[in-house]
N, C-alpha and C positions, 0 to 999 in steps of 0.2 A: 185457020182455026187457032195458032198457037197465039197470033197477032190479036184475034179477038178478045181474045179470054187475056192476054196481057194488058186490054186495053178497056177492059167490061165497063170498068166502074166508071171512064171519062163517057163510054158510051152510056152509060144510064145516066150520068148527070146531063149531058147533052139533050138525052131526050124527053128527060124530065123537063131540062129548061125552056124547049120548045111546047112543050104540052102547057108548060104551067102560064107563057106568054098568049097559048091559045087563046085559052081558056079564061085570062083578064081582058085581053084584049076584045074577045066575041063574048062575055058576058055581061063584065062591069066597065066597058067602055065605051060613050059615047062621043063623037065626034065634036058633033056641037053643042052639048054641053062642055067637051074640056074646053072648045074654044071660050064661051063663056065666062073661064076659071078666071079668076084674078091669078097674077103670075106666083104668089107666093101659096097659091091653092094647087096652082098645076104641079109647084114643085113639090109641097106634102104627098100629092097625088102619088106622083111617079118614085118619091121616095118609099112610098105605102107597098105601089109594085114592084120595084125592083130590088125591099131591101130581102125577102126569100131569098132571092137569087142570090145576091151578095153573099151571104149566110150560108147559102149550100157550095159557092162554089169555094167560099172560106175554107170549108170542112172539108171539100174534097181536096182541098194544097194542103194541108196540115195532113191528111192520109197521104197525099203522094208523095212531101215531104217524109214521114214514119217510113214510108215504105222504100225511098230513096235510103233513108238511114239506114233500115235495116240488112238493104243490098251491100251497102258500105261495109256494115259490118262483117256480114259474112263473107264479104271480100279479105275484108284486114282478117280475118281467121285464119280463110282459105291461106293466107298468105306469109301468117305464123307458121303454120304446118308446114308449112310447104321452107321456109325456114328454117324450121327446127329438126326436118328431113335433113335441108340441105347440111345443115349442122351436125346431124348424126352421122351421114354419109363424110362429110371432111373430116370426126374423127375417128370414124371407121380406116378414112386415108391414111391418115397421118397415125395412128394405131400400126397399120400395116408398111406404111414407110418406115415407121422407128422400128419394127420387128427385122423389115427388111435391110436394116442399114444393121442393127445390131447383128446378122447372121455375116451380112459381109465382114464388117468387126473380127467375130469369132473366124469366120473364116480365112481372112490374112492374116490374124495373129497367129492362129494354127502355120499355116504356109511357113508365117518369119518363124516362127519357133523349129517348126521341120528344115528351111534354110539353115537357120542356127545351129541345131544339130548337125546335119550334113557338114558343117566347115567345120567341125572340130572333130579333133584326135577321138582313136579309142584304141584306150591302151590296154595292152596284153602284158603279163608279167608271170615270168617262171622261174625254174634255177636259183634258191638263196641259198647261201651260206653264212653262216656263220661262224665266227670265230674268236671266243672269249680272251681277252687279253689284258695287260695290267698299264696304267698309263700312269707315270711320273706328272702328281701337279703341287706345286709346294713342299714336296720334299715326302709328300704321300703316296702309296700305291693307291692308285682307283681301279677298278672292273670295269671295264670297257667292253664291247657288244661289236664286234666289226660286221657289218651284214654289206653284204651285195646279191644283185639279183640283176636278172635280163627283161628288157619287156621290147614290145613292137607294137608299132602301131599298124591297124587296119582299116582305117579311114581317110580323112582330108590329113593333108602334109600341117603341117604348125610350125613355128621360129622361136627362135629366141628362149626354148623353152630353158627353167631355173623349176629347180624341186629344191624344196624347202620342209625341218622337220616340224609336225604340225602344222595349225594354220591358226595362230594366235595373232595374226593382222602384223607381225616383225620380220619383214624379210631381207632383215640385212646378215643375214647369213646361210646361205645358198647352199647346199652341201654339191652341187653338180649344173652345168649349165651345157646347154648344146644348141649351137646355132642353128641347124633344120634338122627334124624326124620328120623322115619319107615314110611311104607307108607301103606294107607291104611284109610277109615275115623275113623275107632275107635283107630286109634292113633292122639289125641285132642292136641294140643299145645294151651298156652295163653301167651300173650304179654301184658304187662304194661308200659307204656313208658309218659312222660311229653310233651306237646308241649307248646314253647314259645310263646308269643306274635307276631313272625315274622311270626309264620304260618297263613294262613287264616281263620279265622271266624265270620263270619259274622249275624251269629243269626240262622241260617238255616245251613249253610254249612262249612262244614272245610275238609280244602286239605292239605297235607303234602306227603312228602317223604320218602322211605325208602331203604335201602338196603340189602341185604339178601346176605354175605359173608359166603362157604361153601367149604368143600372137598365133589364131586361128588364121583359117586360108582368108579370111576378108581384113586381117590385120588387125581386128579385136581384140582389146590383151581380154585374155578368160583366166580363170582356174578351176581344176578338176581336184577334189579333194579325197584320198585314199583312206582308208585303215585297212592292216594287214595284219593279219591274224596265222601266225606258221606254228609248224609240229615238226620234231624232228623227228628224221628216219633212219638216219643214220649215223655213225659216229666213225672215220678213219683223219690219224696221225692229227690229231686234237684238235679238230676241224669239223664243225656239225653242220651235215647236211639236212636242208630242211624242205618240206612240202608245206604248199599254202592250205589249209584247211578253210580257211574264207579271207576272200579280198571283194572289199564293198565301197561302193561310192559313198562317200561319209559327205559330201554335199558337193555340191554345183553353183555356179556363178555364171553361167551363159548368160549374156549379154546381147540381146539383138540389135 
């Protein structure tokens, strides 16, 4: 059935053509008069009958030509869609790949940044003193600031390390350097250092800066940046003891 009805209209022409041959041939055709015809009578004749047919089956190829077309077309449709699926679905891919590469991204950056961490120092610092004193420069008394303190480290070991006052990007002048902090509190560091008159003191309190220049455990020179903020507690034989009231990381330079 599906083959018939695909093929209707060739079978009605068909059997139109045969009906319509009948029907010239067993009404308006006789034998012996065509014989009779002169040749250019027989030809108008048979042109007379066959130009219908000519004519219908004209129109039936100009329909199965239309209809070829329009198969084509909704092929080449079928076939945009199908297309412009395939196009949706690659950048649904490629969508979900770049999401996927950007989480890998974030997620080894996090890792190096936790690595990074992991290899460097973290310093502990306690015990300052202080000790106001007068220092000869040009034939002046100046106020001088002697501070020292303890600190330790309890993380990755570091080398080379140089502390420096402030961190104005000038490190040619080091107030302490020590070739390796282990880590650990019974490995004790002390720091001795001058503070000038620019730093703050105010009877109670003094604040200063430090920097803490080192090669970490993978041998990356880092710096760890301090400010230190003390209060005094006590006062014995002109020598002020003092408590840190905040010591804060004033910035960071890890380096992965």
């Amino acid at each position: 059935m599906p083959k018939i009805k695909e093929n209707l209209s060739l079978i009605i022409v068909f059997l139109t053509t045969i009906f319509y041959l009948w029907l010239s041939f067993h009404f308006f055709f006789d034998v012996k008069d065509f014989i009779q015809l002169e040749l250019n009578a027989k030809g108008d004749f048979l042109a007379g009958v066959f130009a219908p047919l000519a004519f219908l089956w004209l129109v039936y190829g100009y329909y199965q030509q239309g209809k070829e077309i329009k198969q084509n077309t909704e092929a080449l449709k079928s076939q945009e869609k199908v297309l412009e699926q395939n196009v949706e679905q690659q950048k649904k891919l490629l969508k979900a790949a770049h999401e996927e590469l950007e989480l890998v991204k974030a997620k080894d950056m996090r890792q190096a940044r936790i690595e990074t961490i992991q290899s460097q120092p973290f310093f502990h610092f306690n015990k300052y003193k202080i000790i106001l004193s007068k220092s000869a420069n040009n034939s002046e008394n100046l106020e001088m600031y002697r501070v020292s303190f303890e600190f330790y480290n309890s993380r990755a070991i570091c080398r080379k390390l140089d502390i420096f006052h402030d961190f104005i990007g000038d490190y040619a002048n080091s107030i302490d350097e020590i070739d390796l902090i282990k880590n650990g509190e019974g490995n004790i560091y002390q720091v001795t250092t001058s503070l000038n008159p620019d730093f703050k003191v105010d009877g109670v309190d003094v604040f200063f800066k430090l920097s803490f220049r080192y090669l970490d455990s993978n041998d990356n020179s880092q710096i760890q940046k301090f400010g230190f903020s003390l209060r005094k507690v006590s006062e014995t034989d002109d020598s002020l003891y003092w408590n840190h009231s905040n010591i804060y990381i004033v910035g960071e330079t890890y380096k992965n």
